[in-house]
C-alpha positions as YAML, in Angstrom:
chain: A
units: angstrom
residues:
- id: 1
  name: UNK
  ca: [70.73, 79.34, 71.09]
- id: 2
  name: UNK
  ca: [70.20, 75.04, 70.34]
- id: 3
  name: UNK
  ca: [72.16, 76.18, 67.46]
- id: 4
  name: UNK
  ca: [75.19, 78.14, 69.20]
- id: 5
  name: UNK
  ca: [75.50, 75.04, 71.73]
- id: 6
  name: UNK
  ca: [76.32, 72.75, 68.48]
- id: 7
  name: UNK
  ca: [78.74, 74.85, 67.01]
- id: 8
  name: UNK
  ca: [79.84, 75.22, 70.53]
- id: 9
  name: UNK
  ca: [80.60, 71.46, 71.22]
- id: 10
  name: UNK
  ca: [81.88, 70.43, 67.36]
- id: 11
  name: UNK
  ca: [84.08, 73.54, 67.90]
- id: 12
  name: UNK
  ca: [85.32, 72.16, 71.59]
- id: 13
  name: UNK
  ca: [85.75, 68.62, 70.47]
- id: 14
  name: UNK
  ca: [88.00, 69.26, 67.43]
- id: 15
  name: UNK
  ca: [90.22, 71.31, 69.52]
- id: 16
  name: UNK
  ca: [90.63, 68.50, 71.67]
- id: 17
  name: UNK
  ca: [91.51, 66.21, 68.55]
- id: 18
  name: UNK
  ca: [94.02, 68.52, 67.61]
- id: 19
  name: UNK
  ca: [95.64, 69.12, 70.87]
- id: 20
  name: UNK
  ca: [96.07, 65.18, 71.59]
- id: 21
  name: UNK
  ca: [96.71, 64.51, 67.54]
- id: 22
  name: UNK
  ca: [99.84, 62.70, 67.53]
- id: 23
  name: UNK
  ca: [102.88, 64.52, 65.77]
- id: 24
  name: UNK
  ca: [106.49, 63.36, 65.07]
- id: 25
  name: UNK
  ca: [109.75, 64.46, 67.19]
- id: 26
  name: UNK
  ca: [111.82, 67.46, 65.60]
- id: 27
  name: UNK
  ca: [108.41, 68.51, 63.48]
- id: 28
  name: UNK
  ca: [107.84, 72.34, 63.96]
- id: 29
  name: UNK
  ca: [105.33, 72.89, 61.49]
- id: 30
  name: UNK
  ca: [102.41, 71.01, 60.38]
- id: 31
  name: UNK
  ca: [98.90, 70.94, 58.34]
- id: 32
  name: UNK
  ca: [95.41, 70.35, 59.80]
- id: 33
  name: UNK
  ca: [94.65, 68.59, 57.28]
- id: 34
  name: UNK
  ca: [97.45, 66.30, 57.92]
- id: 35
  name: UNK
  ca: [96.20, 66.03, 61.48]
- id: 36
  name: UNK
  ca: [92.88, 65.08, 60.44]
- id: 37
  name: UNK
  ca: [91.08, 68.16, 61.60]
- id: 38
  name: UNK
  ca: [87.51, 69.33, 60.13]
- id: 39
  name: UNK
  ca: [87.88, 73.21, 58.98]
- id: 40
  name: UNK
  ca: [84.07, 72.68, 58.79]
- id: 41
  name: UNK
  ca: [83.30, 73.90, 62.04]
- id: 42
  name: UNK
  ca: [83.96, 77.64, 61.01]
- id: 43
  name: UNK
  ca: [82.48, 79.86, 60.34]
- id: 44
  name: UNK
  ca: [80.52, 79.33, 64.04]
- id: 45
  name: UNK
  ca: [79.52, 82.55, 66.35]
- id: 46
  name: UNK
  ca: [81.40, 81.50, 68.88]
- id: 47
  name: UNK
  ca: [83.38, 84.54, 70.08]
- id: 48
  name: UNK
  ca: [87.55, 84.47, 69.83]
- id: 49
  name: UNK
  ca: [88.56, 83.32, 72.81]
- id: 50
  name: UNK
  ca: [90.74, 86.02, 73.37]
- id: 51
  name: UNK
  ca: [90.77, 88.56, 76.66]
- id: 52
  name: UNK
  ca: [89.25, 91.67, 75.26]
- id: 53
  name: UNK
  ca: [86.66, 89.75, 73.55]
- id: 54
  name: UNK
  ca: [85.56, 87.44, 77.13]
- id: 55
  name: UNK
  ca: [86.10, 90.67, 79.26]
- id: 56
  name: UNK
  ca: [83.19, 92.53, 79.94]
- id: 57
  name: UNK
  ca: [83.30, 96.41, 80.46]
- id: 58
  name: UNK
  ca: [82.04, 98.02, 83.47]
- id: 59
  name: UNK
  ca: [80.12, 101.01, 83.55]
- id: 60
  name: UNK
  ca: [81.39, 104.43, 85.05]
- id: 61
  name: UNK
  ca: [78.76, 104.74, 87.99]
- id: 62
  name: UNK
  ca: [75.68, 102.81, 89.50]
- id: 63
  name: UNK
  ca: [73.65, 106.21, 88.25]
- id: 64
  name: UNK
  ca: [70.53, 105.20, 86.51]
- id: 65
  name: UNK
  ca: [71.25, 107.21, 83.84]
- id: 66
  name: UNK
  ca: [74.78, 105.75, 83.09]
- id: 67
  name: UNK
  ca: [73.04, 101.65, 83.91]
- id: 68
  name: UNK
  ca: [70.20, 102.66, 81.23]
- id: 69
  name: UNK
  ca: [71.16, 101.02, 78.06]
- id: 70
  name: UNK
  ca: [74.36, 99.74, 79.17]
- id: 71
  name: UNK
  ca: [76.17, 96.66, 77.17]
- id: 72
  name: UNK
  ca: [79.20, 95.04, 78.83]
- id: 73
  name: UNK
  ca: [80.40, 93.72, 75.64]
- id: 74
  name: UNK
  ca: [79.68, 95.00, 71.73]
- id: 75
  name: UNK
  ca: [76.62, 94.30, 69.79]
- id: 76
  name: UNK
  ca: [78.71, 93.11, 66.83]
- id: 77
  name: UNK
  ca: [81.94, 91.12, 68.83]
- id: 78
  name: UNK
  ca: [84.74, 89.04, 66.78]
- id: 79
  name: UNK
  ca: [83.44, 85.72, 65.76]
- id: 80
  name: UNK
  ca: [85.46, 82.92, 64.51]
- id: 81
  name: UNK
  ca: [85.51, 83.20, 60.56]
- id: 82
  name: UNK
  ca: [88.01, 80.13, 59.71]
- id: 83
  name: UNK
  ca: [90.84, 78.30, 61.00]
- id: 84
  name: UNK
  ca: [94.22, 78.67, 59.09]
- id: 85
  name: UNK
  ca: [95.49, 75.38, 58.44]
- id: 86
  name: UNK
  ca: [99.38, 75.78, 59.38]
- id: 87
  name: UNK
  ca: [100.47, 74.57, 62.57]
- id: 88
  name: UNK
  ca: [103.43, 75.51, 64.29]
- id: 89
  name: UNK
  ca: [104.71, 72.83, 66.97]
- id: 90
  name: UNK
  ca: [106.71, 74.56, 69.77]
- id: 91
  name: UNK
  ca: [109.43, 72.73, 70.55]
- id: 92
  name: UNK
  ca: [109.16, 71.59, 74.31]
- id: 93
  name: UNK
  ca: [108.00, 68.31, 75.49]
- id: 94
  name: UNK
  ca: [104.34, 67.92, 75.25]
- id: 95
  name: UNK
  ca: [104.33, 69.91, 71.84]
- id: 96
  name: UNK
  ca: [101.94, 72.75, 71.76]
- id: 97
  name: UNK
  ca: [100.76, 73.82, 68.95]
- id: 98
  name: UNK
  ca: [99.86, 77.49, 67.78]
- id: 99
  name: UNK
  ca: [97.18, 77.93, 65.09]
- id: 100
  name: UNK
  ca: [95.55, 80.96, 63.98]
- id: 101
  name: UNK
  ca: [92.08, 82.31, 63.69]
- id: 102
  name: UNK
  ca: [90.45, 84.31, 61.09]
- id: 103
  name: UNK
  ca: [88.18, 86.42, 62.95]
- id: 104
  name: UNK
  ca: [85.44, 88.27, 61.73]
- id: 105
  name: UNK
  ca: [86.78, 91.51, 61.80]
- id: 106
  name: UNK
  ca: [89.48, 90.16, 59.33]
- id: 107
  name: UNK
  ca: [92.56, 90.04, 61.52]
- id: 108
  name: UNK
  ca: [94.24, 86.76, 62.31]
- id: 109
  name: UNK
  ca: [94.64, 85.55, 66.27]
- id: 110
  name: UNK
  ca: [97.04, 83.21, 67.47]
- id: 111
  name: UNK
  ca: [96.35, 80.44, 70.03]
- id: 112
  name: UNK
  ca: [97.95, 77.94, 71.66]
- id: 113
  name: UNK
  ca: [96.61, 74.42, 71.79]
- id: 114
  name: UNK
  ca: [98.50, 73.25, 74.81]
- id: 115
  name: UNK
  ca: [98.03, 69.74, 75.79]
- id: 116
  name: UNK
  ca: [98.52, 67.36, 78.74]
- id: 117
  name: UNK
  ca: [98.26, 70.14, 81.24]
- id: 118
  name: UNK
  ca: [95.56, 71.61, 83.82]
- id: 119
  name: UNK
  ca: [94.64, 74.84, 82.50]
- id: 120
  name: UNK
  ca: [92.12, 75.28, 85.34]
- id: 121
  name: UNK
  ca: [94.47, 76.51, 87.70]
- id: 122
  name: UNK
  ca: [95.68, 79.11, 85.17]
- id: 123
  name: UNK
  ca: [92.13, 80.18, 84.62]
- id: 124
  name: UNK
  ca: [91.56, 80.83, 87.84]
- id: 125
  name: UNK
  ca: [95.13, 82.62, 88.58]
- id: 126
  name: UNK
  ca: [94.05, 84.53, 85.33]
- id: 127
  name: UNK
  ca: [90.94, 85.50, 87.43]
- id: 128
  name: UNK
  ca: [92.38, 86.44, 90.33]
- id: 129
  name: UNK
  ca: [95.02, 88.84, 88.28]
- id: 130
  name: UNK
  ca: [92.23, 90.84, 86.50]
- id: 131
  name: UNK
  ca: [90.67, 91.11, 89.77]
- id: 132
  name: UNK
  ca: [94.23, 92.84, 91.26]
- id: 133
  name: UNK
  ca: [94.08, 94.80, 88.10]
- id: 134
  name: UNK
  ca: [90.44, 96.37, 89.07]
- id: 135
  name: UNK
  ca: [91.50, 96.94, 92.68]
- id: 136
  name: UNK
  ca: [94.99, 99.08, 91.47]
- id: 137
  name: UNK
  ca: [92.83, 101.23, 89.23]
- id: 138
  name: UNK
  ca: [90.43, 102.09, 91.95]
- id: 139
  name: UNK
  ca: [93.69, 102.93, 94.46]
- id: 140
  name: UNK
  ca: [95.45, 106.36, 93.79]
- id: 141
  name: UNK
  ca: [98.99, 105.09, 95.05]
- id: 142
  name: UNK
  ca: [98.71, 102.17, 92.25]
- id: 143
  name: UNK
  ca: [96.91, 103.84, 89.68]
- id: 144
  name: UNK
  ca: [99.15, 106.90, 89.80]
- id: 145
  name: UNK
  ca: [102.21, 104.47, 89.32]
- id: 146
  name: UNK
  ca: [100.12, 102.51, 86.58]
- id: 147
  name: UNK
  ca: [100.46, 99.12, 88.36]
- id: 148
  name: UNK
  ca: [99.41, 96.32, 86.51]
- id: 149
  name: UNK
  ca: [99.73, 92.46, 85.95]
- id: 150
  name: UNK
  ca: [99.71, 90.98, 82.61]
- id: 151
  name: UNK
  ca: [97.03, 88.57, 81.90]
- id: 152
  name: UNK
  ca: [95.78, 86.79, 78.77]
- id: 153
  name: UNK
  ca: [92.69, 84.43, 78.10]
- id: 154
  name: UNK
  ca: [92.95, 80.82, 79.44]
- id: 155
  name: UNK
  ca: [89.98, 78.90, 78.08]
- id: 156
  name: UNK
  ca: [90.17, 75.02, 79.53]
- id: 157
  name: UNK
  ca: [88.80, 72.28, 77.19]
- id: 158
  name: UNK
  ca: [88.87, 69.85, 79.97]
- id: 159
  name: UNK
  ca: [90.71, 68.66, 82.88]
- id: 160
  name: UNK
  ca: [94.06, 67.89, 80.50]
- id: 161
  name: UNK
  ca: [93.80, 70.08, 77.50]
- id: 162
  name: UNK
  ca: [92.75, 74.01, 76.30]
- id: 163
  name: UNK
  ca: [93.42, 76.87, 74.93]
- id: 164
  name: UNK
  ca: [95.54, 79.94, 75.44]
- id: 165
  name: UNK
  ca: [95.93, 83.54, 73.95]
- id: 166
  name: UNK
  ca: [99.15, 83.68, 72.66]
- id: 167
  name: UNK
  ca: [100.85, 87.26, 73.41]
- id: 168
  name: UNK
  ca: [103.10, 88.45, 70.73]
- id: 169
  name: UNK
  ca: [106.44, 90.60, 71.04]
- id: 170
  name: UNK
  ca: [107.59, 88.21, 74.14]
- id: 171
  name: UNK
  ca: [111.14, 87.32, 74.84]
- id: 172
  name: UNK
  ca: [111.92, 85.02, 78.14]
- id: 173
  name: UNK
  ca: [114.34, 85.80, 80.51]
- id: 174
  name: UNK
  ca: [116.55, 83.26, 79.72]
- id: 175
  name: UNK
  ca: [116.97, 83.75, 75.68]
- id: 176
  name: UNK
  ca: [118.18, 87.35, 76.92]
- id: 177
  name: UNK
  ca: [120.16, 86.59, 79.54]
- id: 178
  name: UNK
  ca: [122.11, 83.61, 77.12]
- id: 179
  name: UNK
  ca: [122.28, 86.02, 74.01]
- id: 180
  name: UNK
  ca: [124.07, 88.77, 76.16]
- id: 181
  name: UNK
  ca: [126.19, 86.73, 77.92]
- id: 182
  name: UNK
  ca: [127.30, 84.88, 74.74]
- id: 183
  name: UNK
  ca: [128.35, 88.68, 73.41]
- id: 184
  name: UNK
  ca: [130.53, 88.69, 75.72]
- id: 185
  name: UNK
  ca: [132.27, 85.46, 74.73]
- id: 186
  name: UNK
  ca: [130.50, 83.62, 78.22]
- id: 187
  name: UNK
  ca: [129.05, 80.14, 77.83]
- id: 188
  name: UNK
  ca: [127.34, 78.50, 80.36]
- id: 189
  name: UNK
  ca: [128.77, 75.15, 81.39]
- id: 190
  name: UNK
  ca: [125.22, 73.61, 82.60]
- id: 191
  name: UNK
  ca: [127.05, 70.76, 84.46]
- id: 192
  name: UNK
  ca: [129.87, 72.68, 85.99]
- id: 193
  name: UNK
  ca: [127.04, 74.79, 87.28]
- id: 194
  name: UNK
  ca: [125.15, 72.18, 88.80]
- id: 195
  name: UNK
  ca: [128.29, 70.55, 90.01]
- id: 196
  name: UNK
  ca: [129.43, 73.58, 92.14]
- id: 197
  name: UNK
  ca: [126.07, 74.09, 93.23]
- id: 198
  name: UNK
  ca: [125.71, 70.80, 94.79]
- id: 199
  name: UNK
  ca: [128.98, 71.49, 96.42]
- id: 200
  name: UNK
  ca: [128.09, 74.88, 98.15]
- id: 201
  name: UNK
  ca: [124.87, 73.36, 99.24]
- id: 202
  name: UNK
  ca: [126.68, 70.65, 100.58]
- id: 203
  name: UNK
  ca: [127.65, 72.68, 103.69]
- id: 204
  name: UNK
  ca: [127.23, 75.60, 105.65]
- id: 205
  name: UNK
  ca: [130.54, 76.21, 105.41]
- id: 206
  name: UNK
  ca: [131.11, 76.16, 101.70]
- id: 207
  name: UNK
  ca: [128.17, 78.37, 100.88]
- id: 208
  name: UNK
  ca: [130.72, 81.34, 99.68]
- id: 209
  name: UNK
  ca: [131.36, 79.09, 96.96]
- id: 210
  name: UNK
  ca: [128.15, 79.97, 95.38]
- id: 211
  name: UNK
  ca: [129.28, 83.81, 95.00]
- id: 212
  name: UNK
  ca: [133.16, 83.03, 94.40]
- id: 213
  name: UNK
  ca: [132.70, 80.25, 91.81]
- id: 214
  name: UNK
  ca: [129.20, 80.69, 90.52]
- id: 215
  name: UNK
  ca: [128.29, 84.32, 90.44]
- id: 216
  name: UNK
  ca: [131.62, 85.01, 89.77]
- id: 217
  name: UNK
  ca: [131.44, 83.63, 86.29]
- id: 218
  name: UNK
  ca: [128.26, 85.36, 85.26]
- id: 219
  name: UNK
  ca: [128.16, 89.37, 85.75]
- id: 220
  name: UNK
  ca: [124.48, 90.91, 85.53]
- id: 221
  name: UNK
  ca: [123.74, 91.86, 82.11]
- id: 222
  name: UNK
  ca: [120.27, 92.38, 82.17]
- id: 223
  name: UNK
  ca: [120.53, 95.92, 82.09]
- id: 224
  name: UNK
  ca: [122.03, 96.26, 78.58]
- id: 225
  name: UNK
  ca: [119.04, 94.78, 76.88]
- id: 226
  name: UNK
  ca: [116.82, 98.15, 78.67]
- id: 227
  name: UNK
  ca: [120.13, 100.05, 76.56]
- id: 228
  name: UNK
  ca: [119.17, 98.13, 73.48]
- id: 229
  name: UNK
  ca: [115.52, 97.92, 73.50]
- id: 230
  name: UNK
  ca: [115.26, 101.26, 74.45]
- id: 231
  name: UNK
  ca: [118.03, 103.76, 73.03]
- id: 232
  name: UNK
  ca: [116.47, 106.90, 74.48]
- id: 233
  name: UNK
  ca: [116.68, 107.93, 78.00]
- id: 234
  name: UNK
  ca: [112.81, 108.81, 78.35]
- id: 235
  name: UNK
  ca: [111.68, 105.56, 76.89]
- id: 236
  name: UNK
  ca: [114.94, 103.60, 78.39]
- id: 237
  name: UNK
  ca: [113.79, 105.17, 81.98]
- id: 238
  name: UNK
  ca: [110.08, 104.24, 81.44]
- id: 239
  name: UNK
  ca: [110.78, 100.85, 80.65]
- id: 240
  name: UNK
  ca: [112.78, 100.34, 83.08]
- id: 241
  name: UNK
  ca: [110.39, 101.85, 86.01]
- id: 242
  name: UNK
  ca: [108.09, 99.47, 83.86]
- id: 243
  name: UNK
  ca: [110.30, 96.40, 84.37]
- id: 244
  name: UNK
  ca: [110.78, 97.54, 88.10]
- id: 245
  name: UNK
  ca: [106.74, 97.50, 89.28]
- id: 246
  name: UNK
  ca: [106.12, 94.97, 87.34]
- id: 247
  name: UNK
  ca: [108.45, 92.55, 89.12]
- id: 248
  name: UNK
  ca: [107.48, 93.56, 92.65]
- id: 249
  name: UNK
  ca: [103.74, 93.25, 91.59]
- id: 250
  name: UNK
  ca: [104.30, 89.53, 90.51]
- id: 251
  name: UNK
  ca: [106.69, 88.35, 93.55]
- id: 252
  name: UNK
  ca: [104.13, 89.78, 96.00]
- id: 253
  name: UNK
  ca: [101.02, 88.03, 94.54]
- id: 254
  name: UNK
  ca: [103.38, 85.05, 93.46]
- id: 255
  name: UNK
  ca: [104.82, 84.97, 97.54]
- id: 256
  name: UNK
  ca: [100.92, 85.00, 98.21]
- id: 257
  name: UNK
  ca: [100.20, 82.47, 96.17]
- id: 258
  name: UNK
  ca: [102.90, 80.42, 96.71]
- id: 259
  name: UNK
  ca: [103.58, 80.26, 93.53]
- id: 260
  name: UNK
  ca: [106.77, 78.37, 92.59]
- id: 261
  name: UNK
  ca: [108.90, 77.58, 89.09]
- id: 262
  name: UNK
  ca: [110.02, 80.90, 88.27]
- id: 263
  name: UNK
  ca: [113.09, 79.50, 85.89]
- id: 264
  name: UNK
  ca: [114.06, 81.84, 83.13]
- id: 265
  name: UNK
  ca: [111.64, 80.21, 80.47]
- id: 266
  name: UNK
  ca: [108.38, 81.32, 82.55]
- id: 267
  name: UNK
  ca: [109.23, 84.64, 83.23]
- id: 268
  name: UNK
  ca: [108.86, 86.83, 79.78]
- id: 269
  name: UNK
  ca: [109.36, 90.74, 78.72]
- id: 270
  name: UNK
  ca: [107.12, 92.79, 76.68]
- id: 271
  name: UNK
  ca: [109.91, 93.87, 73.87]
- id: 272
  name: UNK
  ca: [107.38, 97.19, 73.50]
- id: 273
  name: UNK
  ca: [107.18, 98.35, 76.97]
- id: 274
  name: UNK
  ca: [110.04, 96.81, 79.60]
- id: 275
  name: UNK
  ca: [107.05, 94.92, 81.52]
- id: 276
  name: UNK
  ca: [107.26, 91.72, 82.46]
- id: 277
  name: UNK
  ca: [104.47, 88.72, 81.93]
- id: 278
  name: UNK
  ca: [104.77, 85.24, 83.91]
- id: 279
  name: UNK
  ca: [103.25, 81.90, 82.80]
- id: 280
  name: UNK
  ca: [102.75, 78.55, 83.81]
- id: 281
  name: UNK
  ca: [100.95, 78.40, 86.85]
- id: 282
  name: UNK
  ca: [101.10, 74.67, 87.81]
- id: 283
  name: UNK
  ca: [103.32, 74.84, 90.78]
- id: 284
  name: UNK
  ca: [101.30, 76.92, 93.71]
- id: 285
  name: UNK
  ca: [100.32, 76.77, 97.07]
- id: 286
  name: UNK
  ca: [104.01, 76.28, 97.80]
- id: 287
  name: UNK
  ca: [104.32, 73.02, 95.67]
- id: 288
  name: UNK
  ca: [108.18, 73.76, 95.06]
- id: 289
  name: UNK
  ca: [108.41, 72.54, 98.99]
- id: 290
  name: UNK
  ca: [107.17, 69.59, 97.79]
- id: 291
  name: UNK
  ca: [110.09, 68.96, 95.63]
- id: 292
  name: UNK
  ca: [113.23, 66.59, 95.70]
- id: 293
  name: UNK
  ca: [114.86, 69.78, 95.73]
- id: 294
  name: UNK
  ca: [112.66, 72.06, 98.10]
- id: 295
  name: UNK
  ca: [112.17, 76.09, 96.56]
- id: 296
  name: UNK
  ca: [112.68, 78.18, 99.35]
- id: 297
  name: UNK
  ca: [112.90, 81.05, 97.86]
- id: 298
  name: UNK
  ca: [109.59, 83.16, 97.77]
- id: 299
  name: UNK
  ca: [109.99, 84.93, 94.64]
- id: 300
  name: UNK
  ca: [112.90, 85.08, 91.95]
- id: 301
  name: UNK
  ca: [115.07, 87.90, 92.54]
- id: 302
  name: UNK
  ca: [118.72, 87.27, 91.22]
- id: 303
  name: UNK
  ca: [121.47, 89.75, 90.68]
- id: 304
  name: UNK
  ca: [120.95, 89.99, 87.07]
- id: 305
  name: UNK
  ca: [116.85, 91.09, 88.08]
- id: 306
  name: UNK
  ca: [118.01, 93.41, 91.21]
- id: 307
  name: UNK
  ca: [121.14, 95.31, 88.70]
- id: 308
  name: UNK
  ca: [118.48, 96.05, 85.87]
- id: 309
  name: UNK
  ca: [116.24, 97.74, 88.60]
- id: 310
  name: UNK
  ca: [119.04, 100.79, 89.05]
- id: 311
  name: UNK
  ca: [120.68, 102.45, 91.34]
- id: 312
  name: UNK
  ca: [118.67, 101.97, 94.14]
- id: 313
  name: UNK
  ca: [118.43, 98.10, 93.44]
- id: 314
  name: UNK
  ca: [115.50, 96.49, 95.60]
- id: 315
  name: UNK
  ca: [115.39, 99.67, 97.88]
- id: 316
  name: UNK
  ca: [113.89, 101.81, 95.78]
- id: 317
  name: UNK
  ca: [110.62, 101.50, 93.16]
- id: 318
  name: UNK
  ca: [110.40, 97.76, 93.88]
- id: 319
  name: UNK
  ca: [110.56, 98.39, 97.47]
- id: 320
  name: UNK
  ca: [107.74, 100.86, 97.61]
- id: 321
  name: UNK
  ca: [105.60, 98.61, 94.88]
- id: 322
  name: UNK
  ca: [105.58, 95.73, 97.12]
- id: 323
  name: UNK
  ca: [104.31, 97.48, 99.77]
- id: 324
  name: UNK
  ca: [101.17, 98.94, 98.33]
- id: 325
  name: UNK
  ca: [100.97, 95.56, 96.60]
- id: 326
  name: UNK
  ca: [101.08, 94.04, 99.59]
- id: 327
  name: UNK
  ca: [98.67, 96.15, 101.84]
- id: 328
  name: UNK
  ca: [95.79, 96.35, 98.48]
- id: 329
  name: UNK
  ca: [95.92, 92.28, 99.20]
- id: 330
  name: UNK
  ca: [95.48, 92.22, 102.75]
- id: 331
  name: UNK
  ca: [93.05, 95.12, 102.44]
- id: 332
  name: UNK
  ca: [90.73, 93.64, 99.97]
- id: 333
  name: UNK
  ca: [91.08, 89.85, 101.24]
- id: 334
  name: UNK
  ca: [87.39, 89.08, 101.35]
- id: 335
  name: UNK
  ca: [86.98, 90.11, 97.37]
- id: 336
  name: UNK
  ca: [90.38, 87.82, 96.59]
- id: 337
  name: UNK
  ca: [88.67, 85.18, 98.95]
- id: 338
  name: UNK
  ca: [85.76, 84.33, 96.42]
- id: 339
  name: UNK
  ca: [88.42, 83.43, 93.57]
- id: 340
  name: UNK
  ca: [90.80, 81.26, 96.11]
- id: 341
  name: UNK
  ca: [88.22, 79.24, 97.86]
- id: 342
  name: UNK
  ca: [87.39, 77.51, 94.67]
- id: 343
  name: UNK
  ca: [90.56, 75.89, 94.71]
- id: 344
  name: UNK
  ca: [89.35, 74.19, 97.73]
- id: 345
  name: UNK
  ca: [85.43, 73.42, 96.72]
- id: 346
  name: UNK
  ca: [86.96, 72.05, 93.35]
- id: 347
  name: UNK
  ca: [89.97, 70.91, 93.52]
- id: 348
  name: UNK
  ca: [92.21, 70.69, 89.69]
- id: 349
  name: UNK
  ca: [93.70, 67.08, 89.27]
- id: 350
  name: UNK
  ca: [97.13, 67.96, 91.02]
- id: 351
  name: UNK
  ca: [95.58, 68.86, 93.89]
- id: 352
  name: UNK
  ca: [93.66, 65.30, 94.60]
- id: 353
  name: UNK
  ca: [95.29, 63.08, 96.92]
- id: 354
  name: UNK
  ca: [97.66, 65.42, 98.24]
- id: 355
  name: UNK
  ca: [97.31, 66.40, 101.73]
- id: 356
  name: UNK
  ca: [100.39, 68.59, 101.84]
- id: 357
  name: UNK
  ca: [98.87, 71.00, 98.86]
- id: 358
  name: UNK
  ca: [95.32, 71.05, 100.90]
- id: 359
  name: UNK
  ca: [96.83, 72.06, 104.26]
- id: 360
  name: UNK
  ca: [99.58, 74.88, 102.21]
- id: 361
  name: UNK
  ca: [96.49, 76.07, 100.24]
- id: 362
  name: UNK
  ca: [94.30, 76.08, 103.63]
- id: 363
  name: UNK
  ca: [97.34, 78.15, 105.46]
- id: 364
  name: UNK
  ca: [96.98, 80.81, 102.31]
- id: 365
  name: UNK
  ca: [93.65, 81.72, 102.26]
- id: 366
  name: UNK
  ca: [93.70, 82.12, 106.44]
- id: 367
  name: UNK
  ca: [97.20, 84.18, 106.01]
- id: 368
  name: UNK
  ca: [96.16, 86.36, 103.15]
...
């Protein structure tokens, strides 16, 4: 055990060198050895710090017979075997980095180093999601419509640096949004946009302007990437019922939450299923009010998200979804309590200070 606490902390601390290692502007990929980091600290048994590795599995009844024997995770899990030594800088302005690790079953898994940022809050969202996940599969209405929130592994290395399971076969709202619009020969003017914005919000009276000179410009296109993705109509109409639930899952824990910041970068579709994942949890509690710029908006649901729903728009499948979304949360408050109330017994850096974020988050956890 002495042992596995050693490899634990060497492990730790070089992940924190690399995240805060310094790296050039406009340099996407990198060596470790460049950055100075020890490859010495693998092979360790420290488990991949990815989600079906830390969760644990739950047995089918409290029957004796099923408890006897029992293991919530495998006798032989997927230990860290080595540390590739390419780096690939994302290009955004605290520069993650994604490296991979070998793990002991042979297969390589990607993680993000992501640093300057409080990853505590996106544990415990993380949390809080996989607990919504047990609660639909127990429900018939949910399970039957194979509700769901996408979750991956958070693993905080301290208060301004971890680690995060990177999710492949992604693609963010925006990049598909831009690419289909630019098909059809329309390029966003980003401050003409921002200039008729500021006029329509400027007024009461001038608020047409937003549909007559904004929307105007930009037709939904959303859709056609469901027509591309998925060319026949049982997959295309799974997808999209995928795409549909999905959504209303997320704005009904997000409205909960108060969770702010849904821009087209932190709202992402699996290209394999329709689905839709969110990240970057940093603005909750209704933070957005908080801004120069208040969000008061509860959840993001623009015309190009409402046409690729169908027919029915909001009315239908999202409609019902929220709903029994909705009524599992109220129903099970005292179980989403116990993740919550941490917030308030230990409060993540943002959060210190601020009375504002104390009193929102105080007003949730009464309201849920």
């Amino acid at each position: 055990m002495r042992g596995m606490i050693n490899q634990g902390q060497k492990f730790s601390e070089e992940m924190l060198r690399l995240c805060i290692a310094r790296i050039e502007d406009k340099v996407l990929r990198v060596s470790l050895r460049d950055l100075k980091f020890s490859h010495k600290v693998a092979p360790c048994r420290l488990v991949v710090p990815f989600q079906a590795m830390l969760t644990p599995t739950l047995p089918a009844s409290h029957k004796p017979e099923y408890l006897k024997g029992f293991r919530a995770f495998p006798r032989d899990p997927t230990t860290i075997e080595a540390i590739l030594d390419d780096v690939q800088v994302l290009n955004s302005l605290q520069k993650p980095r994604r490296i991979g690790i070998r793990g002991s079953d042979g297969k390589v898994y990607n993680i993000l180093c992501k640093p300057k940022d409080d990853l505590r809050k996106d544990q415990r969202l993380m949390e809080f999601n996989n607990m919504i996940n047990r609660l639909f599969k127990k429900d018939v209405e949910s399970s039957k419509r194979r509700m769901y929130i996408k979750t991956y592994a958070v693993t905080p290395l301290n208060e301004e640096c971890g680690l995060i399971e990177w999710v492949d076969n992604l693609r963010t709202l925006r990049d598909i949004v831009i690419k289909l619009l630019r098909e059809r020969g329309i390029a966003p003017n980003y401050n003409e946009i921002r200039h008729d914005l500021n006029e329509a919000c400027s007024d009461n009276s001038k608020l047409h302007l937003f549909t007559t000179k904004v929307l105007s410009k930009f037709p939904p296109v959303l859709y056609e990437w469901f027509i591309e993705m998925f060319p026949e109509a049982g997959s295309w109409f799974a997808a999209r019922i995928r795409y549909t639930r999905s959504c209303a899952v997320m704005s009904m824990v997000g409205h909960v939450l108060g969770l702010g910041d849904r821009h087209g970068e932190n709202i992402l579709f699996e290209e394999g299923t329709g689905g839709v994942l969110h990240v970057d949890f940093n603005c909750l509690f209704d933070k957005g009010l908080t801004f120069d710029i208040p969000e008061l908006v509860p959840f993001r649901l623009t015309q190009n998200m409402v046409d690729a729903f169908g027919a029915y728009g909001y009315n239908g499948p999202f409609r019902k979804t929220c709903e029994i979304s909705l009524g599992l949360l109220r129903h099970n408050e005292d179980a989403l309590m116990t993740v919550l109330e941490t917030f308030l017994h230990d409060p993540t850096t943002d959060f210190i200070g601020k009375k504002r974020c104390f009193s929102t988050l105080a007003l949730v956890l009464g309201d849920l």
